[in-house]
C-alpha positions as CSV (number, residue, x, y, z in Angstrom):
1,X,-44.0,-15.7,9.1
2,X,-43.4,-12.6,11.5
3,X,-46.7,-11.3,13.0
4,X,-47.9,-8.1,12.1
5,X,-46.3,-5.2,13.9
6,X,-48.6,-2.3,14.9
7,X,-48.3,1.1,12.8
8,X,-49.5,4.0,14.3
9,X,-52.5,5.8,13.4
10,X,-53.9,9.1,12.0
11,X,-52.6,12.3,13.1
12,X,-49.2,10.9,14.1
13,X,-46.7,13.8,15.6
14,X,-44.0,15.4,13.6
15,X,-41.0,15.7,15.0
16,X,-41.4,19.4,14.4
17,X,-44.4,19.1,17.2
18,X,-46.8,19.9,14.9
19,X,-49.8,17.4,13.6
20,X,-49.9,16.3,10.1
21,X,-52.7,18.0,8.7
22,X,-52.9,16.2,5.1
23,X,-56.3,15.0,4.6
24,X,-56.2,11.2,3.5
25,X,-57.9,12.0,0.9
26,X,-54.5,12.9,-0.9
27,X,-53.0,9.2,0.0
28,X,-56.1,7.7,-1.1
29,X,-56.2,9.5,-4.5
30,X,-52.6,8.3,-4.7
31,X,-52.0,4.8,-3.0
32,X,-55.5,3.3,-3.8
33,X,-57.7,2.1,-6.6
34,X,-61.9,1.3,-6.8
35,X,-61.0,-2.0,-5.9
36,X,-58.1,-1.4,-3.2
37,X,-58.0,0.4,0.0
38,X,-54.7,-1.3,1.3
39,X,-51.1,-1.6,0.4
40,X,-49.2,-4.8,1.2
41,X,-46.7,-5.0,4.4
42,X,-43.9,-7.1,4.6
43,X,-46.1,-10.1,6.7
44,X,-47.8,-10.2,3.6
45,X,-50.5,-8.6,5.3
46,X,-52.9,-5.7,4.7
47,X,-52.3,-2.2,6.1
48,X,-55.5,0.4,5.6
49,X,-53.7,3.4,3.3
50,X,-55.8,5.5,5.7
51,X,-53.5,4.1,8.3
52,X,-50.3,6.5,7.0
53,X,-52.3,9.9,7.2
54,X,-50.1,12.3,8.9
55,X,-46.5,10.9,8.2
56,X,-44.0,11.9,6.0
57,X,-44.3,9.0,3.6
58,X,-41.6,8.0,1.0
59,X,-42.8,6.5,-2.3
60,X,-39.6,4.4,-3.3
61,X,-39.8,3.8,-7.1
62,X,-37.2,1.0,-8.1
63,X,-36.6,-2.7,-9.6
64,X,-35.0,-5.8,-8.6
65,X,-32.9,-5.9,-11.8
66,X,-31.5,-2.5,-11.6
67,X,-28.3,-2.7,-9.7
68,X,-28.4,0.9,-8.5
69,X,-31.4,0.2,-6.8
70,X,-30.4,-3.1,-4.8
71,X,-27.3,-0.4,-3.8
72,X,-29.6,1.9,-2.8
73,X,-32.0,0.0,-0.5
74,X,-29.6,-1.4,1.5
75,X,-28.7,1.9,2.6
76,X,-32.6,2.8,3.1
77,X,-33.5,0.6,4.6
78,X,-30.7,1.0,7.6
79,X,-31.9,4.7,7.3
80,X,-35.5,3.3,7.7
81,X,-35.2,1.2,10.9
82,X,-33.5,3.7,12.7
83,X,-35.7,6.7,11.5
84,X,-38.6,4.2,12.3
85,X,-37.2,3.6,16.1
86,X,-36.7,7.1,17.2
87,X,-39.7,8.5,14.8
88,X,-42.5,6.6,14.1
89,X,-44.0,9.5,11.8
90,X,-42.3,8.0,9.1
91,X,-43.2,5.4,6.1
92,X,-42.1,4.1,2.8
93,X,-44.3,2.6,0.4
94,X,-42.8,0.6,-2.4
95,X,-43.4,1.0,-6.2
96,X,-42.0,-1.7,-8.3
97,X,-40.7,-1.8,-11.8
98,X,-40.0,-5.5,-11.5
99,X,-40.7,-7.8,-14.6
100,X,-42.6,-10.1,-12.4
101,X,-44.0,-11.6,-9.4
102,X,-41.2,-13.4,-8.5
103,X,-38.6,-11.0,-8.8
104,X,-40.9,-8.7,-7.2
105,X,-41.6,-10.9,-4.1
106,X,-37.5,-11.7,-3.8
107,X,-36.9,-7.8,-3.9
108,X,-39.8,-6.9,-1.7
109,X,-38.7,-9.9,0.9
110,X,-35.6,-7.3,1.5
111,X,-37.5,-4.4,2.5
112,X,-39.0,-3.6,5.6
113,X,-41.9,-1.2,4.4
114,X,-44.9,-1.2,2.3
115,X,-45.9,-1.5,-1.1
116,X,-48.6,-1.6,-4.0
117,X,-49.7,-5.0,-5.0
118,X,-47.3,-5.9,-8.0
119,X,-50.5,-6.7,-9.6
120,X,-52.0,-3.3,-9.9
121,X,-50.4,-1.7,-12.6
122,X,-52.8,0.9,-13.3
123,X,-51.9,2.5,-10.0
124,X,-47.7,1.9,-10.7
125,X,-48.3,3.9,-14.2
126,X,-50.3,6.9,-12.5
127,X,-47.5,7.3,-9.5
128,X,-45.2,6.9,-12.2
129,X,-46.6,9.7,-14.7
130,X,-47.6,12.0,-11.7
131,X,-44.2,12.5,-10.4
132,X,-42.4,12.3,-13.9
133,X,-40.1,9.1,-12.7
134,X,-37.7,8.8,-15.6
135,X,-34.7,6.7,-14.1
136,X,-34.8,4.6,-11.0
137,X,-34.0,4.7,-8.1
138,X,-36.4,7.5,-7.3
139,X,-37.6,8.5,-3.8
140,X,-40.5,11.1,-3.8
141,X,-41.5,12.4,-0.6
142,X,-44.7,13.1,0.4
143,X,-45.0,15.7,3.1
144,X,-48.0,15.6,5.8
145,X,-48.0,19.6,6.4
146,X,-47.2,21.2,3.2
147,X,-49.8,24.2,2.0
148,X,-49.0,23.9,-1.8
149,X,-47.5,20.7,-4.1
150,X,-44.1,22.4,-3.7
151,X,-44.3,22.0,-0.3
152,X,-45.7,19.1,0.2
153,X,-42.8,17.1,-2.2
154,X,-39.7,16.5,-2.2
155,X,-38.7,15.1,-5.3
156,X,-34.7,14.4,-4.8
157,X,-34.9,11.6,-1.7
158,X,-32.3,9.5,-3.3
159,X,-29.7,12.2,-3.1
160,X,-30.9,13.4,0.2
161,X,-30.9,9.9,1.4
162,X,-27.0,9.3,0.3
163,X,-26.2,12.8,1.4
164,X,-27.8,13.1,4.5
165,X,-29.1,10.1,5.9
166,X,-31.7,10.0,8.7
167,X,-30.6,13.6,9.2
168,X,-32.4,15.2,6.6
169,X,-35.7,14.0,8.3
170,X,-38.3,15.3,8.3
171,X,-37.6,16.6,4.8
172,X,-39.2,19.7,5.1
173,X,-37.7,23.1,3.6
174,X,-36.4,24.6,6.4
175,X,-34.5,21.3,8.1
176,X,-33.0,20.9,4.5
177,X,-32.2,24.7,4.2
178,X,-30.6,24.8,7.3
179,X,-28.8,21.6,6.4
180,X,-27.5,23.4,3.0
181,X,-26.2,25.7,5.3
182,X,-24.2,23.4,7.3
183,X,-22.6,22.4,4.3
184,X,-21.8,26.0,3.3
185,X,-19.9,26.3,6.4
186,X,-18.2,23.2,6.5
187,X,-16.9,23.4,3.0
188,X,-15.4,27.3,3.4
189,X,-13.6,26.0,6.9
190,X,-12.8,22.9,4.9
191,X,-9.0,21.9,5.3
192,X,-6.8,18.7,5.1
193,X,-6.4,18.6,8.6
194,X,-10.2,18.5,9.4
195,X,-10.6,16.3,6.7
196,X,-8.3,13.7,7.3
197,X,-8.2,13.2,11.2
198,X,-9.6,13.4,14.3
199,X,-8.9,13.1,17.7
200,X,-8.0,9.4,18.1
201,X,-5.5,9.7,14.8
202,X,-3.7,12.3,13.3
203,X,-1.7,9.9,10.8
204,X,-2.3,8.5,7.7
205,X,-1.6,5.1,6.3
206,X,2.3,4.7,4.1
207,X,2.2,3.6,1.2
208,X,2.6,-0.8,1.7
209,X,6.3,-1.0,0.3
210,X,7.2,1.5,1.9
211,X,9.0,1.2,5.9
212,X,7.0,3.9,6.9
213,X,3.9,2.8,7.9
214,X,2.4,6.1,9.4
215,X,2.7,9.4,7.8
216,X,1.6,12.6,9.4
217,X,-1.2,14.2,7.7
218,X,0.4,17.5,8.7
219,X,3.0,16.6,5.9
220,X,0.4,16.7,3.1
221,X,-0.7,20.3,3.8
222,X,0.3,22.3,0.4
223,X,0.2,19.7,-1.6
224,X,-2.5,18.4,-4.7
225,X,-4.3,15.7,-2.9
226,X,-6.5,13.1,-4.6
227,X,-9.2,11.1,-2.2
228,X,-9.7,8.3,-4.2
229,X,-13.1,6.4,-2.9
230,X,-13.2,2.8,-4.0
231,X,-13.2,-0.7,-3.1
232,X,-11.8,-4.5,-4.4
233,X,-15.4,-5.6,-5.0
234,X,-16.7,-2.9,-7.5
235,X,-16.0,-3.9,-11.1
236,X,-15.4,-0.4,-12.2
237,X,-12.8,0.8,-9.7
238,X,-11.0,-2.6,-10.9
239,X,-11.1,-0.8,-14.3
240,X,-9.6,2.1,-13.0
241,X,-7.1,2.0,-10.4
242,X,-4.3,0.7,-12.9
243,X,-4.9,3.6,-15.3
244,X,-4.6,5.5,-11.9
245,X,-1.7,3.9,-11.3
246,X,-0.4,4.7,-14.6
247,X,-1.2,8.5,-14.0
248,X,-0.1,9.0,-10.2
249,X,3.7,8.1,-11.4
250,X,3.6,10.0,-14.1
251,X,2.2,13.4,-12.5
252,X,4.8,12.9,-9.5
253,X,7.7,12.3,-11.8
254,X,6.7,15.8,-13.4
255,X,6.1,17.9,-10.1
256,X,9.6,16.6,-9.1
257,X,11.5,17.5,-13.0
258,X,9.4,20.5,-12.3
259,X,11.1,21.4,-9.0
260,X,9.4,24.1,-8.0
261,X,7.6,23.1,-4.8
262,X,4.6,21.2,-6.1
263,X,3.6,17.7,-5.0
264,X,0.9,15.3,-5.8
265,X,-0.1,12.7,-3.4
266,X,-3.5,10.1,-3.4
267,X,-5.5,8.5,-0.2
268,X,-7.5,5.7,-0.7
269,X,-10.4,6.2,1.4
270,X,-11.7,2.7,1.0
271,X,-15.4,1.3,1.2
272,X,-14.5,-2.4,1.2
273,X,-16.2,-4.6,3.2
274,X,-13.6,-6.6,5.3
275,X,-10.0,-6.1,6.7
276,X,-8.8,-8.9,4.1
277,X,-10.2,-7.5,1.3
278,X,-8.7,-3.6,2.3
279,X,-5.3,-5.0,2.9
280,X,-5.2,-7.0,-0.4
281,X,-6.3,-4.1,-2.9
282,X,-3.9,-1.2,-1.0
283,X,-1.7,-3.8,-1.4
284,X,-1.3,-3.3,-5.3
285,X,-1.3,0.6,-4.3
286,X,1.5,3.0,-4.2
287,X,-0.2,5.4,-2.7
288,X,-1.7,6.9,0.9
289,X,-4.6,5.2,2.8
290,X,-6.9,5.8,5.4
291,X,-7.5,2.6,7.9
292,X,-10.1,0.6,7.4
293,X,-13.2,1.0,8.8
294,X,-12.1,4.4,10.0
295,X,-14.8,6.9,11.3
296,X,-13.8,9.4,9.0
297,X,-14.9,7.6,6.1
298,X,-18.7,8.0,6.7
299,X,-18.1,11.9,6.9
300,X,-16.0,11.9,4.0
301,X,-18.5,10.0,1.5
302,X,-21.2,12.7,2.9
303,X,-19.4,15.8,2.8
304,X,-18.1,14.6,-0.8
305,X,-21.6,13.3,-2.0
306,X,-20.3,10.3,-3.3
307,X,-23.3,8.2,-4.2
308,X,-20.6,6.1,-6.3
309,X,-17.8,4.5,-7.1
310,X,-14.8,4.8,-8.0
311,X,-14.6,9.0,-7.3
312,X,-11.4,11.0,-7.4
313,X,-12.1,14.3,-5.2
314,X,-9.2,16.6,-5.7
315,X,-8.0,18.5,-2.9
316,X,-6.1,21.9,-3.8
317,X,-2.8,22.8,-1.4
318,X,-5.1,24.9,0.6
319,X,-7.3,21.9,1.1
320,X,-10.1,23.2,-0.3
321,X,-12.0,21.2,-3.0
322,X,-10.6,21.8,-6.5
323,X,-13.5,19.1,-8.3
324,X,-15.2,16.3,-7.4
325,X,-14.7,15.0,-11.3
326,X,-11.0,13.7,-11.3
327,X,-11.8,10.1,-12.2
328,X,-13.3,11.6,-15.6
329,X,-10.6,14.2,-16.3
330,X,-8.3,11.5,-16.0
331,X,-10.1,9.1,-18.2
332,X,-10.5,12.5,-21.1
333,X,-6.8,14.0,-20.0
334,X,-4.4,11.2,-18.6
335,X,-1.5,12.9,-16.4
336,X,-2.1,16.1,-18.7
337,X,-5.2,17.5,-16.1
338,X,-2.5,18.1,-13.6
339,X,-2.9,20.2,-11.5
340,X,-6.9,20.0,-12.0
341,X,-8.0,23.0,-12.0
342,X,-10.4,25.0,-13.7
343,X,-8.3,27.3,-16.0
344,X,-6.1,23.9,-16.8
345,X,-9.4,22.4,-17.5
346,X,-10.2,25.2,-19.7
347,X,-7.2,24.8,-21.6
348,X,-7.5,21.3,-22.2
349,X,-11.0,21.9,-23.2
350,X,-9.7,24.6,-25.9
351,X,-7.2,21.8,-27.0
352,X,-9.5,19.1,-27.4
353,X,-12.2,21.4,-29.6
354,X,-8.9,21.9,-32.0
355,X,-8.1,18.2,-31.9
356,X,-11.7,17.6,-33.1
357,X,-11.7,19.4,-35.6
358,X,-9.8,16.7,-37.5
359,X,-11.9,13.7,-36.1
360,X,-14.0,12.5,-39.0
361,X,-18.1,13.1,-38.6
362,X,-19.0,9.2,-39.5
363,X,-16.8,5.7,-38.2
364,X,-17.3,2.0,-38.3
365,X,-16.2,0.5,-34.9
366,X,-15.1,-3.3,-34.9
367,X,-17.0,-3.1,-31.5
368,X,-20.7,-2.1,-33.0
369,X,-22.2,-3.5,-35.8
370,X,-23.8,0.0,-36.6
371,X,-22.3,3.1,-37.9
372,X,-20.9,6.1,-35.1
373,X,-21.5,9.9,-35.3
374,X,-19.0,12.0,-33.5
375,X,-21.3,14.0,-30.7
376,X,-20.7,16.5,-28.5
377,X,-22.2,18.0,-25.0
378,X,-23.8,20.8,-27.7
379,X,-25.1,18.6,-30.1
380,X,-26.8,15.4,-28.5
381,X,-23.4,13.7,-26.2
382,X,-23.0,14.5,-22.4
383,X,-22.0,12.6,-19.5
384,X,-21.4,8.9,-20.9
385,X,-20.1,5.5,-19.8
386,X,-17.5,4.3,-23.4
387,X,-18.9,0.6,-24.3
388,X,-15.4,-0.3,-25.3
389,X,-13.3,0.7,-21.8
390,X,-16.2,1.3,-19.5
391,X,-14.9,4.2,-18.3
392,X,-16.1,7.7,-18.0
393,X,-16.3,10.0,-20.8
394,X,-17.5,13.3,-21.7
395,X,-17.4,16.4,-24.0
396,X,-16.8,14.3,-27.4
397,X,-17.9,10.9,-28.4
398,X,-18.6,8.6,-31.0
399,X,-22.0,7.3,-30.5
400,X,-24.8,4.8,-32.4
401,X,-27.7,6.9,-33.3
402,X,-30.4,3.7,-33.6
403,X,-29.4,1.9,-30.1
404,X,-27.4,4.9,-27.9
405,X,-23.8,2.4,-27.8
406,X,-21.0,5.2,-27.0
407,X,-17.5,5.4,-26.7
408,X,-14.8,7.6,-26.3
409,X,-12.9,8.9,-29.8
410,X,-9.3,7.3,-28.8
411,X,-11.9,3.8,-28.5
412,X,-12.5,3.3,-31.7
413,X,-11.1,0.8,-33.7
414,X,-11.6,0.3,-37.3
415,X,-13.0,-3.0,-38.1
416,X,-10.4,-5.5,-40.3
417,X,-10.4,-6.2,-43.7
């Protein structure tokens, strides 16, 4: 077992200069119980909650079983131990949803921070309730030097966290104000060129059956470019790259009928974990690629805020974004959202309203056992992942009233006689 490493005590300087001023009164409240004064640390030892007065302390709200979340903490906790080396006015504390003590203790045995006893339940509930934690992974953050309970929390960590990383420390208004800013600035100078290279590589990667290995990414500018972020190992994006497939060859064989100018191209912009893995998934591509490993891929997932995968970000021929939603308007519109935009989005959206019309209100599904309505984003659908493809869906859907199953209209198949 490791030994215990120190923590630093009360009053620990911000990086802002100033001392944390919140009583520990409020942690206490919070983090404690009438029978508990501690939280556990990852030696399995006790650590005083008085001991955290005066850092920015994130309460991470997640579970073992949840995917998501084991995705999640592997990125905090990189964001952690380097936040913690430079800054030492910083903490997490832990707040499981695990089913029990096992999968709590091989969860916790990941994470370098602190946590409430799995057994104290009572507390979990009350954090839970207090800061309205509805889905999970959820990072609150608690801030040492805030006047009002605006101030003092920060309710969107996990975003800030993906989009930001140990940047947006120490979380405070200003720091992520001017960070909003930053973006501003960076998205209205946005341009291929700035996107796509830098000063070690101005090339991108040629398609693999083609000769050319390296093509300029000077030749892209003024043409409809998709960034397609994905990876061998993620289920989904193997769902989705052959319907990409699919589309790609269809869209550029009707830009070149078309003749008049237009072009369509798509980089892979790859998070896979290994040079063999890369190689053998562009492989099956007939598209563009950035190299693996590349520097510009970090900057790219940020500046994008992709917190998953697969994402299509489409690029207009001024480089600018057109949407960051092309994997879903080509799951609802195929080769037909060409050129992505929002008037041709409007269109198809004026289409598909007409086209429902004629769908019927009520279906059996040979995939559900229960009876479908046909929803809508105004009458109870949204956002939805289809149970039959496992693909993205929106604006209409068939879905089960008694259990939530969903799936996209052209899904549904009537059950056999």
């Amino acid at each position: 077992m490791r030994t215990e490493t120190t923590r630093d005590g009360p009053g620990a300087l911000l990086s802002n200069g100033h001392m944390g001023n919140l009583s520990s009164s409020r942690f206490s409240s919070l983090l404690a119980s009438k029978d508990r004064d501690f939280l556990l640390s990852p030696t399995g030892s006790q650590v005083k909650v008085c001991d955290i007065e005066g850092k920015v302390v994130g309460l991470l709200f997640g579970a073992n079983w949840y995917a998501p979340c084991r995705r999640f903490t592997e990125v905090l906790v990189c964001i952690y131990e380097e936040l913690r080396s430079k800054v030492p006015g910083f903490e997490i504390v832990y707040v499981s949803s695990d089913e029990d003590l096992s999968a709590f203790e091989t969860y916790y045995a990941q994470m370098p921070w602190l946590a409430i006893p799995f057994s104290d339940l009572e507390t979990k509930k009350a954090l839970t309730k207090k800061f309205d934690v509805e889905g999970i992974p959820r990072l609150v953050i608690l801030l040492p030097n805030g006047c009002n309970k605006d101030e003092a929390t920060v309710d969107d960590g996990v975003e800030l966290i993906y989009r930001y990383g140990v940047e947006a420390y120490p979380f405070s208004k200003e720091r992520l104000e001017q960070l909003k800013r930053e973006d501003r600035e960076k998205h209205e100078n946005q341009t291929l060129i700035n996107l796509l290279t830098n000063h070690n590589r101005d090339y991108v990667l040629g398609p693999p059956q083609a000769d050319i290995k390296q093509v300029p990414v000077a030749s892209l500018v003024g043409k409809t470019i998709g960034l397609y972020f994905s990876a061998q190992w993620c289920q989904p994006c193997l769902n989705f790259t052959p319907k990409l497939i699919s589309v790609y060859h269809k869209i550029r064989r009707t830009v070149s009928e078309a003749g008049n100018g237009e072009d369509f191209e798509i980089v892979l912009v790859s998070s896979d974990r290994d040079q063999a893995c890369f190689d053998s998934y562009f492989s099956g591509m007939p598209w563009l690629a950035l190299p693996f490993g590349d520097p510009e891929i970090k900057r790219l997932v940020r500046h994008f805020d992709v917190q998953g995968i697969p994402t299509l970000v489409i690029l207009g021929p001024d480089g600018k974004t057109i949407t960051r939603n092309g994997r879903n308007l080509i799951n609802l519109y195929q080769e037909n959202a060409y050129p992505f935009t929002d008037s041709r989005v409007e269109l198809l959206e004026k289409q598909l309203e007409e086209e429902a019309k004629d769908y019927p209100r009520l279906v059996c599904h040979e995939g559900h056992h229960h009876h479908l309505n046909l929803v809508s984003d105004g009458n109870g659908g949204g956002p939805f992942i289809c149970c039959e493809c496992e693909e993205q869906g929106s604006s209409w859907a068939y879905q089960c009233l008694e259990c939530g199953y969903e799936v996209h209209p052209k899904c549904v198949r009537a059950p056999s006689s």
